[in-house]
ROBARO-123720 format. One record per residue: residue in one letter; x, y, z of N, C-alpha, C, O, CB in turn. Coordinates in nm, 3 decimals, m for minus. Atoms other than C-alpha are relative to their C-alpha. Glycine has a CB too. Layout:
ROBARO-123720
{rest->A; n.X->X; n.Y->Y; n.Z->Z; ca.X->X; ca.Y->Y; ca.Z->Z; c.X->X; c.Y->Y; c.Z->Z; o.X->X; o.Y->Y; o.Z->Z; cb.X->X; cb.Y->Y; cb.Z->Z};
...
***
This chain:
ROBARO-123720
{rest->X; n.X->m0.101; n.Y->0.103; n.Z->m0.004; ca.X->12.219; ca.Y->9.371; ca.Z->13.340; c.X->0.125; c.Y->0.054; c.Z->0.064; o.X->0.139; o.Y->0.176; o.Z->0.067; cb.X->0.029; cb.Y->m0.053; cb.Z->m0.140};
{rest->X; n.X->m0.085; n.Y->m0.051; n.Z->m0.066; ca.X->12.542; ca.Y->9.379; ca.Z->13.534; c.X->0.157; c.Y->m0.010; c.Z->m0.113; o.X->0.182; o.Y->m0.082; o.Z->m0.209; cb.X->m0.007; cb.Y->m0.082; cb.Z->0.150};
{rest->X; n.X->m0.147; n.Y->m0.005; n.Z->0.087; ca.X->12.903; ca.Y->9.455; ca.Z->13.386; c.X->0.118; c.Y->0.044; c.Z->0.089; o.X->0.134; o.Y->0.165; o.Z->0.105; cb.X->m0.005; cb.Y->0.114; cb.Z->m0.131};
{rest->X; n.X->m0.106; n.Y->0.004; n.Z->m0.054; ca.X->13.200; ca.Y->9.419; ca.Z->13.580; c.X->0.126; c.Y->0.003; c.Z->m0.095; o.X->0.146; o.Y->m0.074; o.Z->m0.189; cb.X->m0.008; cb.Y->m0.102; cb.Z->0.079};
{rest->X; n.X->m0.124; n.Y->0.036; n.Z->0.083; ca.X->13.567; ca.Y->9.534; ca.Z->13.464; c.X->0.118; c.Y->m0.101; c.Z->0.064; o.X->0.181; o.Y->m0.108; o.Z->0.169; cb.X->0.069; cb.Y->0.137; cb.Z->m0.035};
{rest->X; n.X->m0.124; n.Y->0.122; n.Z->m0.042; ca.X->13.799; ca.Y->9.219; ca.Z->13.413; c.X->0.095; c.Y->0.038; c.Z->0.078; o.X->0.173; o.Y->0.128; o.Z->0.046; cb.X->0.083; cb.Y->m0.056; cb.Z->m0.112};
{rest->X; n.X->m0.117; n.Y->0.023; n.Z->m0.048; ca.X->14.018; ca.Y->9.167; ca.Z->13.654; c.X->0.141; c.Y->m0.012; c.Z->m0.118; o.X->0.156; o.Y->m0.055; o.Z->m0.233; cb.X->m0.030; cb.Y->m0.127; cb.Z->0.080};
{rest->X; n.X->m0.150; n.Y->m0.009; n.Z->0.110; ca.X->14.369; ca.Y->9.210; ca.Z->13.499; c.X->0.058; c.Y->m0.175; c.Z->m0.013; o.X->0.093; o.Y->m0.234; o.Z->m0.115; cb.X->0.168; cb.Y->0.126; cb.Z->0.101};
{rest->X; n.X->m0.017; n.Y->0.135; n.Z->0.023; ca.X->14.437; ca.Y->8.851; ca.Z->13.598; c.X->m0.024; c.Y->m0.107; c.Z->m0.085; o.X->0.045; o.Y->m0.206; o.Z->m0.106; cb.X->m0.029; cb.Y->m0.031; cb.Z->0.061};
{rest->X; n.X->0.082; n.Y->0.066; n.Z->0.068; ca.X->14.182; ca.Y->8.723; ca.Z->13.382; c.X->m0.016; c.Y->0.060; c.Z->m0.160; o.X->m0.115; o.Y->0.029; o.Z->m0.227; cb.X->m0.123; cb.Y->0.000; cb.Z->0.084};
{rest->X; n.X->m0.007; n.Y->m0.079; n.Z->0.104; ca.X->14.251; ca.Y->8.928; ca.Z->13.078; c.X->0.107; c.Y->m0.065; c.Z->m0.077; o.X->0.216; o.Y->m0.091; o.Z->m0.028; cb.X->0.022; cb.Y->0.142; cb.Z->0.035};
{rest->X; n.X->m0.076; n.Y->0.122; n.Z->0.094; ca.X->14.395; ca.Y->8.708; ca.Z->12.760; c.X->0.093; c.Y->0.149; c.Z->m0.061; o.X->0.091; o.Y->0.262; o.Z->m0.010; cb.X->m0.132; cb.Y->m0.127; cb.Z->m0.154};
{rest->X; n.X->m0.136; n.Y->m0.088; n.Z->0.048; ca.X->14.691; ca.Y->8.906; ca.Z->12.545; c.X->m0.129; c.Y->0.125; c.Z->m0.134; o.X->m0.094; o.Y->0.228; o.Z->m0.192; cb.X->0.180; cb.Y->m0.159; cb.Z->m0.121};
{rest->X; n.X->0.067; n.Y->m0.122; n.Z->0.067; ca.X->14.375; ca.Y->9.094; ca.Z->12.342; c.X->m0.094; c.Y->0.131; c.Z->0.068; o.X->m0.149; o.Y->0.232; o.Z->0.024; cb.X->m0.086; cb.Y->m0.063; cb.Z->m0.090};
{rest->X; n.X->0.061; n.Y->m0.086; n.Z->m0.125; ca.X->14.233; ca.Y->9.256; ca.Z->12.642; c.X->0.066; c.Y->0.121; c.Z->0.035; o.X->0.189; o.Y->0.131; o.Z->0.038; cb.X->0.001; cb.Y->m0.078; cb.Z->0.129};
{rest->X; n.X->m0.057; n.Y->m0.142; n.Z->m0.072; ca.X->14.248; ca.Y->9.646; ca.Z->12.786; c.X->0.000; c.Y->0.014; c.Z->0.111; o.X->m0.111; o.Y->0.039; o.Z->0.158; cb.X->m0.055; cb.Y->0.110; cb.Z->m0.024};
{rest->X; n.X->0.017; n.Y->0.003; n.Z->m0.134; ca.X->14.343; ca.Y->9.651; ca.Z->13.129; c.X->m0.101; c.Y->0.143; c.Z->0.048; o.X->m0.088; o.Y->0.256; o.Z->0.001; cb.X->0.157; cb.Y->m0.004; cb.Z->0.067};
{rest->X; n.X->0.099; n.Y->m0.139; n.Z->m0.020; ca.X->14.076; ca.Y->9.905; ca.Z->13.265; c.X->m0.089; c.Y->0.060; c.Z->m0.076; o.X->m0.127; o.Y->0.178; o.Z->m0.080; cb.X->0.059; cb.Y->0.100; cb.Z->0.015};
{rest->X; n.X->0.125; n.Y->m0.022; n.Z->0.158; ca.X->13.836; ca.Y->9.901; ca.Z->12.976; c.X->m0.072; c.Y->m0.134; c.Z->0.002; o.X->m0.192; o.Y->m0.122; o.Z->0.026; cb.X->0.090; cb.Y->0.017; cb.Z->m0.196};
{rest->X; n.X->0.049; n.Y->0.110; n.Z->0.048; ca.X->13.757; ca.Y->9.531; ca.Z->12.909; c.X->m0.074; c.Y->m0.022; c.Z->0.130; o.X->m0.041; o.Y->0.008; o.Z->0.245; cb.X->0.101; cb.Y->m0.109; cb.Z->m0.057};
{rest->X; n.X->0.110; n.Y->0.017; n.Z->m0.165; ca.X->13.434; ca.Y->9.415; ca.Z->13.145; c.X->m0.017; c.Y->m0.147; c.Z->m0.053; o.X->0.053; o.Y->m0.199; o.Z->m0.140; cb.X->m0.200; cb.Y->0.121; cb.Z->0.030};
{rest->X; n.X->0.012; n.Y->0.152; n.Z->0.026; ca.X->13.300; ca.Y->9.057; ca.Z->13.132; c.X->m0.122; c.Y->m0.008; c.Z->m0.037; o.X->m0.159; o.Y->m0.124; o.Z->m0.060; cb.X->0.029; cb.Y->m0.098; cb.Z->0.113};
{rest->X; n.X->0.152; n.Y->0.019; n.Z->0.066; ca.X->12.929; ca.Y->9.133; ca.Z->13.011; c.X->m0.010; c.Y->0.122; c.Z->m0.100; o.X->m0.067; o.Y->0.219; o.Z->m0.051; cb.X->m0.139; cb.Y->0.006; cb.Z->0.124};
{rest->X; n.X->0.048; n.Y->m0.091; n.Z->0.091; ca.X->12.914; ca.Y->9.359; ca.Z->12.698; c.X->m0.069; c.Y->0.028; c.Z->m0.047; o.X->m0.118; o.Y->m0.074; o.Z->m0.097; cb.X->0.020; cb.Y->0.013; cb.Z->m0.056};
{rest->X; n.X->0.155; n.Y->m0.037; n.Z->0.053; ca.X->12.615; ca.Y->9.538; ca.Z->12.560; c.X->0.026; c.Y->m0.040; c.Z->m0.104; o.X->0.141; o.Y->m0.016; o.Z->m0.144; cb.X->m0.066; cb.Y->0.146; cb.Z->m0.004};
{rest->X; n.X->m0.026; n.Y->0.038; n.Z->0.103; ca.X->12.580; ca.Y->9.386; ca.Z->12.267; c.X->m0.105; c.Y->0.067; c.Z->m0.124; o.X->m0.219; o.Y->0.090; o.Z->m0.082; cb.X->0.004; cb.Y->m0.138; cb.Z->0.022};
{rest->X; n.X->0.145; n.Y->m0.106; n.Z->0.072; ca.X->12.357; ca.Y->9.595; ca.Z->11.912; c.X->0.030; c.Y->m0.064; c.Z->m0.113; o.X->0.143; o.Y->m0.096; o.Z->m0.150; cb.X->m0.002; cb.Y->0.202; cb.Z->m0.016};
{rest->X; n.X->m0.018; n.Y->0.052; n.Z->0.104; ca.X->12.267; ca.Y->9.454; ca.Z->11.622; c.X->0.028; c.Y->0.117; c.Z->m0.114; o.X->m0.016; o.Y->0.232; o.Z->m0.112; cb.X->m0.110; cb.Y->m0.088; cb.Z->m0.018};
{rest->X; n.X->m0.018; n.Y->m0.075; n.Z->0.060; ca.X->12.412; ca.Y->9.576; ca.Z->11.331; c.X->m0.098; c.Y->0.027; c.Z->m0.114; o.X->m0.158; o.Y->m0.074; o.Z->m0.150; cb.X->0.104; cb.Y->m0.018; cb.Z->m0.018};
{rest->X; n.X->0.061; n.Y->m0.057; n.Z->0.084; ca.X->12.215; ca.Y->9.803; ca.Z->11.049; c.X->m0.174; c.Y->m0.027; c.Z->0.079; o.X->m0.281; o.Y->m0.056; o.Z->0.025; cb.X->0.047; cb.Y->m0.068; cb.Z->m0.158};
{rest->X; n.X->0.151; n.Y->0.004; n.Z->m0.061; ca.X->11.920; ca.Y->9.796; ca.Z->11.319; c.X->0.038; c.Y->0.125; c.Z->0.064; o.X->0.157; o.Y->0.152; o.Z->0.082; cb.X->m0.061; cb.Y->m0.139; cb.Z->0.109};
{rest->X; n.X->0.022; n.Y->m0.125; n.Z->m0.030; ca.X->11.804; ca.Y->10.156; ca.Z->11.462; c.X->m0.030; c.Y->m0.060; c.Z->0.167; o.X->m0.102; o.Y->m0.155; o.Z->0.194; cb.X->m0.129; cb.Y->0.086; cb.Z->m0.103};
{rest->X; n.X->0.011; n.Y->m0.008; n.Z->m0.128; ca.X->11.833; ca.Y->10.181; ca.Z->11.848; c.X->m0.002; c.Y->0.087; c.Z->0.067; o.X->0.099; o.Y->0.154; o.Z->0.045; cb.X->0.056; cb.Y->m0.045; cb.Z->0.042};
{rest->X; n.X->0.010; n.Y->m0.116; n.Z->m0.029; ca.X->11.732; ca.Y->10.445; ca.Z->12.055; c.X->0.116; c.Y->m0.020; c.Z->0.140; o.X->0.137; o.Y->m0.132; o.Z->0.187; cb.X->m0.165; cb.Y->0.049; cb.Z->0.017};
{rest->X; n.X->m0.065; n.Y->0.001; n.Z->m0.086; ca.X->11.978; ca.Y->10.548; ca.Z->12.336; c.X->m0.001; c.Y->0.136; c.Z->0.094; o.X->m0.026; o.Y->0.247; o.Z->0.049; cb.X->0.107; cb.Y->m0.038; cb.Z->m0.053};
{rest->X; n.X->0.041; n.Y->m0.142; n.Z->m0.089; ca.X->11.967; ca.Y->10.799; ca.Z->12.661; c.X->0.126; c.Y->0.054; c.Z->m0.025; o.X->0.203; o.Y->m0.037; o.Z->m0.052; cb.X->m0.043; cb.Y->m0.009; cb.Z->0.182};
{rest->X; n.X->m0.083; n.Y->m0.041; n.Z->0.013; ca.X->12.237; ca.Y->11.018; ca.Z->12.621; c.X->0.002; c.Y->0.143; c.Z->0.103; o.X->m0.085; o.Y->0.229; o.Z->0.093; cb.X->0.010; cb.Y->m0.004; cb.Z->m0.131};
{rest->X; n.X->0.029; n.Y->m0.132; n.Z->m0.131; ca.X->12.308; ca.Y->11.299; ca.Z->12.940; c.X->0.106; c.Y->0.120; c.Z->m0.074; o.X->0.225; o.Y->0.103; o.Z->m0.103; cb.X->0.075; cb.Y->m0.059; cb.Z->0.216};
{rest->X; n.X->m0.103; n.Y->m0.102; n.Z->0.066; ca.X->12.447; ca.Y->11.629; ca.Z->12.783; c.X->0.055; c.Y->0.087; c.Z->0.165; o.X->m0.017; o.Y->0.145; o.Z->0.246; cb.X->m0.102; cb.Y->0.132; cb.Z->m0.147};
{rest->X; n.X->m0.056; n.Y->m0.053; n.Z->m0.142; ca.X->12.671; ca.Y->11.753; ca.Z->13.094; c.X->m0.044; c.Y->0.158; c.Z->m0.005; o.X->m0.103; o.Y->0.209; o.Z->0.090; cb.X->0.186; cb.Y->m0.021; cb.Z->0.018};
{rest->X; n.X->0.041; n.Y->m0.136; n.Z->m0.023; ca.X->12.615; ca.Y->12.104; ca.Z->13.018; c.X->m0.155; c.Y->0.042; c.Z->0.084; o.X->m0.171; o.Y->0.132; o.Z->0.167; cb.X->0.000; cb.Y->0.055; cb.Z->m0.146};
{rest->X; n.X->0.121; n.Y->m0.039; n.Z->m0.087; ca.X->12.261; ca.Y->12.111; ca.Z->13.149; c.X->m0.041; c.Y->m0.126; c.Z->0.092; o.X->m0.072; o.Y->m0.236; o.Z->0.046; cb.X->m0.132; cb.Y->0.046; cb.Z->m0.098};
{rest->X; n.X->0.074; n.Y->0.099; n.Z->m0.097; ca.X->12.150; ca.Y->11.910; ca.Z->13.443; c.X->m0.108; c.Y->m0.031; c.Z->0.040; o.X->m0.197; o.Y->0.042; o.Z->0.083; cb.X->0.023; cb.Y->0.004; cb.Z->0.081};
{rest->X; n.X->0.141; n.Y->0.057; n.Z->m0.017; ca.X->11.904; ca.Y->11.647; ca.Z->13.483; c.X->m0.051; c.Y->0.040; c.Z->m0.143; o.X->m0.172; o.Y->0.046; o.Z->m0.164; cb.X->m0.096; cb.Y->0.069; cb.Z->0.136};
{rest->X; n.X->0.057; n.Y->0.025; n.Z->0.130; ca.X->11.900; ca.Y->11.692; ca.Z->13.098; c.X->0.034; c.Y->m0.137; c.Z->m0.076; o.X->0.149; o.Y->m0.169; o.Z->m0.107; cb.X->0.041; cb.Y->0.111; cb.Z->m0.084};
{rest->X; n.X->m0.104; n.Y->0.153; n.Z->0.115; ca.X->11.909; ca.Y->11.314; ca.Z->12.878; c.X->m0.114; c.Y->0.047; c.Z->m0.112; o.X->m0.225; o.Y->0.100; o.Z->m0.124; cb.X->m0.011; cb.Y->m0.256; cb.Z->0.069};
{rest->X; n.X->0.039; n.Y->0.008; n.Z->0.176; ca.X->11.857; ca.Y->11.299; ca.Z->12.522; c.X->m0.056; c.Y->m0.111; c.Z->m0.018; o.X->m0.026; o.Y->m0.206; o.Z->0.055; cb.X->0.121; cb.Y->0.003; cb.Z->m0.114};
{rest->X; n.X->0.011; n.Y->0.166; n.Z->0.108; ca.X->11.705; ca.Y->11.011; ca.Z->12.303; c.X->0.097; c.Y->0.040; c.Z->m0.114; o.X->0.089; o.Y->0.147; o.Z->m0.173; cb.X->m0.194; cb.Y->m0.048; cb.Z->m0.091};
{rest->X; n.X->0.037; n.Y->m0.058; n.Z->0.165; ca.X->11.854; ca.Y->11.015; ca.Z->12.000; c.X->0.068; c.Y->m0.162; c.Z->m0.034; o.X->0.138; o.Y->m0.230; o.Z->0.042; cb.X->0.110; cb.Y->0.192; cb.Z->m0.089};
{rest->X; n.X->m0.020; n.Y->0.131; n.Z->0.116; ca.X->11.899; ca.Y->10.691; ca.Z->11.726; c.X->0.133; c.Y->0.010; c.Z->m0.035; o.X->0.211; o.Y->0.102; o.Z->m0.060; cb.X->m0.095; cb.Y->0.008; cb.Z->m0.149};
{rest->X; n.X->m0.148; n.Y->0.013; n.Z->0.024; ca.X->12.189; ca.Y->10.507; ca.Z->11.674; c.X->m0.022; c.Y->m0.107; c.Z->m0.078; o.X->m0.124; o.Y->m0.171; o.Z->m0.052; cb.X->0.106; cb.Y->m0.019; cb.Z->0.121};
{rest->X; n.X->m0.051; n.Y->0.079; n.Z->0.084; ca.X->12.293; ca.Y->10.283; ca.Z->11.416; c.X->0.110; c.Y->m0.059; c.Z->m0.039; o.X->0.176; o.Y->0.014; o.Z->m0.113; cb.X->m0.018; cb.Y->0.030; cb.Z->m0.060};
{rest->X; n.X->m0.119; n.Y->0.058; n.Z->0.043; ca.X->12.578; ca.Y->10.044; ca.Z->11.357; c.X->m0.011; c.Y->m0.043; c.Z->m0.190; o.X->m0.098; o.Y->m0.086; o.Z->m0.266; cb.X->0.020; cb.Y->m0.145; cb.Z->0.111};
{rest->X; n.X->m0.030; n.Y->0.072; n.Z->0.134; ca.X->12.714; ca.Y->9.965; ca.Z->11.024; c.X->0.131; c.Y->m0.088; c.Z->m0.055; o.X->0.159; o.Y->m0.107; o.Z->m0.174; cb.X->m0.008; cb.Y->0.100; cb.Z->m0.087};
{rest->X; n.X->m0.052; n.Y->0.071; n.Z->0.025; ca.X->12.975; ca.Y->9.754; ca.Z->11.066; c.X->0.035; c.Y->m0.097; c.Z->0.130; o.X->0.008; o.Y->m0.034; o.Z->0.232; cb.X->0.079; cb.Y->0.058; cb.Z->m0.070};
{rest->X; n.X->m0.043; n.Y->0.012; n.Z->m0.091; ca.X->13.098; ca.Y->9.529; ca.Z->11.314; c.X->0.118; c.Y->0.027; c.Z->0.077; o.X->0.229; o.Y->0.029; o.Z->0.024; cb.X->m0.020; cb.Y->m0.064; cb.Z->m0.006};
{rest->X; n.X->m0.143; n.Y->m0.038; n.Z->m0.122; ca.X->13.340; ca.Y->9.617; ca.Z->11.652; c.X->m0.050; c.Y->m0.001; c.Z->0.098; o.X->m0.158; o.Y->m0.046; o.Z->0.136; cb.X->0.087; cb.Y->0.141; cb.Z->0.006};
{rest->X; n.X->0.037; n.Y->m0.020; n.Z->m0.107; ca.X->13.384; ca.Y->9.720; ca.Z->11.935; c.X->0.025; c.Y->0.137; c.Z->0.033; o.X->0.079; o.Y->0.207; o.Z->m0.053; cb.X->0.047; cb.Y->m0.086; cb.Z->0.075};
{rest->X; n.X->0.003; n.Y->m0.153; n.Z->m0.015; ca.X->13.368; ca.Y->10.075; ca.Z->12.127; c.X->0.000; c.Y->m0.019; c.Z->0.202; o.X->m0.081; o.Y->m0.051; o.Z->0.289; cb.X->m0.184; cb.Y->0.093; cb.Z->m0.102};
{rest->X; n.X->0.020; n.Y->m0.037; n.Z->m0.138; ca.X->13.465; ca.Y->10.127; ca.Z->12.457; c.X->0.031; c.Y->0.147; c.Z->0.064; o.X->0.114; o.Y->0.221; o.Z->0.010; cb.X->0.078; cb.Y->m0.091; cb.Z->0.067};
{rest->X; n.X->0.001; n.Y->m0.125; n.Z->m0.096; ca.X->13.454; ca.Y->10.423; ca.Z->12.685; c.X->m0.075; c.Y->0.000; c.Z->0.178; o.X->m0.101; o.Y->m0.110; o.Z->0.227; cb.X->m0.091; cb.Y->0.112; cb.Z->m0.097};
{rest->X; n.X->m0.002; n.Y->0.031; n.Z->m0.124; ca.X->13.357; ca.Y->10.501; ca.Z->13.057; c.X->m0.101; c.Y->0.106; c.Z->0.009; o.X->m0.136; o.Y->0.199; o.Z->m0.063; cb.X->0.134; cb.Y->m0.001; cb.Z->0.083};
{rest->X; n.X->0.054; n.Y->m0.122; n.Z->m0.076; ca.X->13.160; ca.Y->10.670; ca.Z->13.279; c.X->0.025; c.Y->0.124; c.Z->m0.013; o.X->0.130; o.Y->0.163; o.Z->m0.064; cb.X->0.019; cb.Y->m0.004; cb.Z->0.107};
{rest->X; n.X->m0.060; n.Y->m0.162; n.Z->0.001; ca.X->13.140; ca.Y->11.049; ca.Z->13.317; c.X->m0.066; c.Y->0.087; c.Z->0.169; o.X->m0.034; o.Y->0.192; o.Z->0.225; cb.X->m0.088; cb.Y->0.103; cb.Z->m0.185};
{rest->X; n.X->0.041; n.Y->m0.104; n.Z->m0.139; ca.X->12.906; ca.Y->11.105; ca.Z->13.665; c.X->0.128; c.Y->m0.046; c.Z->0.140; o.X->0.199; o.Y->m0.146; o.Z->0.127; cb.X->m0.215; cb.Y->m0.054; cb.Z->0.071};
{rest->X; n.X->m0.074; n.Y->0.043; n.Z->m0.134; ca.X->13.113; ca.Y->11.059; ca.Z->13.997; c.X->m0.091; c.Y->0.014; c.Z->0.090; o.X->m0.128; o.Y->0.118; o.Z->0.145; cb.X->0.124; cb.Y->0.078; cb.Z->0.044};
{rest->X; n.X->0.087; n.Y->0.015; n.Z->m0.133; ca.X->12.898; ca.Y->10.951; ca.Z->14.235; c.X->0.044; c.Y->m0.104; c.Z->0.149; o.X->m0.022; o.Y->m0.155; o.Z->0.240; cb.X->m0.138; cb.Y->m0.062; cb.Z->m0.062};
{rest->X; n.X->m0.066; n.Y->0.100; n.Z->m0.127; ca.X->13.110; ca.Y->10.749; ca.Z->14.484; c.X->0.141; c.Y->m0.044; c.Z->m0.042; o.X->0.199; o.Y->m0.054; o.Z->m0.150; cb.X->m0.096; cb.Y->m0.153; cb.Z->0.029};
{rest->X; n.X->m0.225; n.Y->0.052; n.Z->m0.004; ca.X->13.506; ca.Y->10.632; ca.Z->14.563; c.X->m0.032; c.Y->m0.106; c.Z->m0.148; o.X->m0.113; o.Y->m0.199; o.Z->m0.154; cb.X->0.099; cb.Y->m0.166; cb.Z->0.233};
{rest->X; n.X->m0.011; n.Y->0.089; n.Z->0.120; ca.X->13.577; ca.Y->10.489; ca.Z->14.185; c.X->m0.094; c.Y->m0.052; c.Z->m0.059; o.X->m0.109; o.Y->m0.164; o.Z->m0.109; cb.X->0.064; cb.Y->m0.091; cb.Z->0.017};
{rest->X; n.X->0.153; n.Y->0.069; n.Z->0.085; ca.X->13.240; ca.Y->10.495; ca.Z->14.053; c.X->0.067; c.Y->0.088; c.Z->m0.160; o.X->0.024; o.Y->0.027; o.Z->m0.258; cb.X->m0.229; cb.Y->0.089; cb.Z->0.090};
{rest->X; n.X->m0.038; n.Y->m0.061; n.Z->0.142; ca.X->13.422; ca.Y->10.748; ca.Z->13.718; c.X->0.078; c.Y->m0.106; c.Z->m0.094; o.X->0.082; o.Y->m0.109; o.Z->m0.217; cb.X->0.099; cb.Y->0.135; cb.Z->0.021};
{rest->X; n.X->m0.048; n.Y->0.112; n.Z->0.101; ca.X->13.606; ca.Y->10.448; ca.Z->13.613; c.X->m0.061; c.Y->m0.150; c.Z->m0.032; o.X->m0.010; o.Y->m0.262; o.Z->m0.042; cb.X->0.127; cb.Y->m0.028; cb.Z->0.042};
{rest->X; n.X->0.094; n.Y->0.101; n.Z->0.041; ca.X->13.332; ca.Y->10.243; ca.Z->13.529; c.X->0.003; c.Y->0.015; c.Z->m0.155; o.X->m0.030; o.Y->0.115; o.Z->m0.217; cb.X->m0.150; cb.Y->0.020; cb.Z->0.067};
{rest->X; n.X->m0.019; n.Y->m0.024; n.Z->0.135; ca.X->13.415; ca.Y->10.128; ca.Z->13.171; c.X->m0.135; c.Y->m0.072; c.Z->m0.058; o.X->m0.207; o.Y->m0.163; o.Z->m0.015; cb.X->0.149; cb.Y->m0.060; cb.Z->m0.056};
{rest->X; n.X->0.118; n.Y->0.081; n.Z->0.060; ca.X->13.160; ca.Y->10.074; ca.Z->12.913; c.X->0.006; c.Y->m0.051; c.Z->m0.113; o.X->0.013; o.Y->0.044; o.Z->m0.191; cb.X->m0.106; cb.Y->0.060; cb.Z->m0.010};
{rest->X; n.X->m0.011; n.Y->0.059; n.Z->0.116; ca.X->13.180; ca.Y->9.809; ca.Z->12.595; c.X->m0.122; c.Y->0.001; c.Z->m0.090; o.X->m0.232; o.Y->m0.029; o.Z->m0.044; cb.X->0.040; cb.Y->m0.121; cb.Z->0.026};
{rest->X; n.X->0.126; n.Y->0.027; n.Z->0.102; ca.X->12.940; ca.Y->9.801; ca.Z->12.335; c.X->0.086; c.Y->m0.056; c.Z->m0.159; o.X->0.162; o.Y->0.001; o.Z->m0.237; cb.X->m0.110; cb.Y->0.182; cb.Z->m0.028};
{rest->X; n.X->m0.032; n.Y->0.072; n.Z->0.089; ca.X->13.000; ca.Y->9.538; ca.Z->12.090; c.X->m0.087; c.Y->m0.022; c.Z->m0.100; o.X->m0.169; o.Y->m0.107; o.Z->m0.065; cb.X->0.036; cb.Y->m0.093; cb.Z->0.044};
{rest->X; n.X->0.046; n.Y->0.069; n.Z->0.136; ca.X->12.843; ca.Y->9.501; ca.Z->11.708; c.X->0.016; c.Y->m0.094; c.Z->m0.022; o.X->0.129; o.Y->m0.140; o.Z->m0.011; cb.X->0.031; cb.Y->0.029; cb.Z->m0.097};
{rest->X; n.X->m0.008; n.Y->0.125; n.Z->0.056; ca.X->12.739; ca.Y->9.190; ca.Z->11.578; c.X->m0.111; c.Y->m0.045; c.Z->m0.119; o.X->m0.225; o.Y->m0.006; o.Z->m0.091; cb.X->m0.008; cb.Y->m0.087; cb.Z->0.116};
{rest->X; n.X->0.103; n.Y->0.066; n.Z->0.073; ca.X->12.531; ca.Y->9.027; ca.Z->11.299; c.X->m0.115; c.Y->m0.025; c.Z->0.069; o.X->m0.132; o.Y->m0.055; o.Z->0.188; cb.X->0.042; cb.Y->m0.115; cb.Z->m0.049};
{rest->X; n.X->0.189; n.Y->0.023; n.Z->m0.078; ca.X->12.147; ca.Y->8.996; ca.Z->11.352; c.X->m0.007; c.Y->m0.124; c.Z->0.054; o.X->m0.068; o.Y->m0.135; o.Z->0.160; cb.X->m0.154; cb.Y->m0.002; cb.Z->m0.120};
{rest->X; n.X->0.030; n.Y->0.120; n.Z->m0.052; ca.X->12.184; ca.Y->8.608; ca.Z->11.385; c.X->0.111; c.Y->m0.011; c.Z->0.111; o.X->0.095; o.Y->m0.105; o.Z->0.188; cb.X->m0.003; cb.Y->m0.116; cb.Z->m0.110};
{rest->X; n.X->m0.124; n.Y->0.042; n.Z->m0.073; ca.X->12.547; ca.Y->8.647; ca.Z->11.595; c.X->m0.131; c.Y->0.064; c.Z->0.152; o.X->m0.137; o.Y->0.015; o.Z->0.264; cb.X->0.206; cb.Y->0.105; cb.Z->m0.054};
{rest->X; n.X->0.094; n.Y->m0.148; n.Z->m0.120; ca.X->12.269; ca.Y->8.932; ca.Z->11.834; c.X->m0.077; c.Y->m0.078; c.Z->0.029; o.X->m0.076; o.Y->m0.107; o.Z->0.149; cb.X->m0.092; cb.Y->0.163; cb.Z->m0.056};
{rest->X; n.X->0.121; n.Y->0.122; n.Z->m0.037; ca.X->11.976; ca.Y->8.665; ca.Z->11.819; c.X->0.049; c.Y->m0.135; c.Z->0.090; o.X->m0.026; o.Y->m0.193; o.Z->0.168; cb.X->m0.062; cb.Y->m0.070; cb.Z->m0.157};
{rest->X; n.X->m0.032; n.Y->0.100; n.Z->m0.056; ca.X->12.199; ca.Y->8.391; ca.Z->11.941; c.X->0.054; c.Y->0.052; c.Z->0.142; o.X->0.095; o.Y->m0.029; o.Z->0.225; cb.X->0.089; cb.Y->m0.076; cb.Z->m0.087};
***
């Protein structure tokens, strides 16, 4: 899926300029999800390891490879929600 960060224009008074995107990953909460995780120290190494929410929010952070002009500030959201808020 694609995730673009909001334009600043389009960003209401609860929005992070340079963080907030317009398609957030969304995880249900108290459900087990596996996730790739790249440990920088060794290359061309990713992890699995299980993740779990237990409450709802949100969590943003960004990129870490640089692979092209302003590809490091690619921000990433991951939003908690209820199983039926996740189903809908």
């Amino acid at each position: 899926f694609d995730s673009y960060i909001t334009p600043s224009k389009e960003l209401d008074l609860s929005g992070f300029r340079l963080l907030d995107v317009d398609d957030r990953t969304v995880l249900p909460i108290n459900t087990q999800v596996p996730l790739g995780v790249k440990a920088d120290a060794i290359p061309g190494r990713l992890n699995r390891i299980g993740f779990t929410v237990n409450r709802p929010g949100l969590v943003f952070g960004r990129r870490s490879e640089i692979c092209g002009a302003n590809c490091r500030i690619i921000p990433i959201v991951v939003e908690s929600a209820s199983v039926s808020a996740f189903l809908n």
